[in-house]
C-alpha positions in Angstrom: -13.2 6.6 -39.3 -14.8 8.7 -36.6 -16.5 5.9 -35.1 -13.8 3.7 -34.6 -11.9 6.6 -33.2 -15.0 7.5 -31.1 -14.8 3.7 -29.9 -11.1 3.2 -28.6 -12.1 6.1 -25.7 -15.1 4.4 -25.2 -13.2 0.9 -24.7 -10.4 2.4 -22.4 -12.8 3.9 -20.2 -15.2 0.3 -20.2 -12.0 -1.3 -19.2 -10.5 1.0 -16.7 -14.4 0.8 -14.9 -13.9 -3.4 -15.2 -10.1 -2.9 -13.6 -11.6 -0.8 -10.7 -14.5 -2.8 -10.0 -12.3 -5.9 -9.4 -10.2 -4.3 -7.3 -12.6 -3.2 -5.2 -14.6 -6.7 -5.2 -11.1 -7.9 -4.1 -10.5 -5.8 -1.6 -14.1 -5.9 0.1 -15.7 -8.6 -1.8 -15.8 -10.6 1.9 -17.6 -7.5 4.0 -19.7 -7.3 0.6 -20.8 -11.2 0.2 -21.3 -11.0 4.4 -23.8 -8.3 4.1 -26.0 -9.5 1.6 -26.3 -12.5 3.7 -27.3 -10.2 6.7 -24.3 -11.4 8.8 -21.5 -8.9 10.3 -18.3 -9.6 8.8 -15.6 -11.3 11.0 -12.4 -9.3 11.5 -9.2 -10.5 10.7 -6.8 -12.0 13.1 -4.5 -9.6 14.3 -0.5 -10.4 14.5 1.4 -9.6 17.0 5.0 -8.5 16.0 8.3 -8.1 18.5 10.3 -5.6 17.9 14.3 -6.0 18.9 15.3 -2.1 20.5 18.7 -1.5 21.6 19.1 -1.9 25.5 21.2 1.4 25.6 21.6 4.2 23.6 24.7 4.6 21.8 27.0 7.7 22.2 27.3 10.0 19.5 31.1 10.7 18.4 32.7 13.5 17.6 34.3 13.7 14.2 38.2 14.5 14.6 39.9 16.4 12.3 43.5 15.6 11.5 46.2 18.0 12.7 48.1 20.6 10.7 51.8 20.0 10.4 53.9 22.6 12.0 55.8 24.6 9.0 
């Protein structure tokens, strides 16, 4: 019984190592596979956004407050 509950840590940890080792062959897998073959790795084309800004600022308001009635 101590075994197998000596193995399920064991396991999780194997797995979790698996789960970060593919995401790190995904995320530089290319700059990886580039170096073993003694080339530099090309960088990524970079796009170019627009943003859309307002032309003129708008004013700021002032809130109103309603008035009282006379009594």
């Amino acid at each position: 019984m101590i075994a197998a509950l000596g193995t399920l840590p064991f396991l999780a940890t194997l797995w979790l190592l698996v789960v970060l080792g593919a995401r790190t062959l995904e995320e530089s897998g290319a700059k990886i596979a580039a170096a073993l073959k003694g080339e530099t790795a090309r960088p990524q084309a970079i796009v170019s956004v627009r943003m859309r800004t307002r032309l003129r600022p708008q004013q700021l308001r002032r809130a109103e407050l309603p008035l009282r009635a006379a009594a």
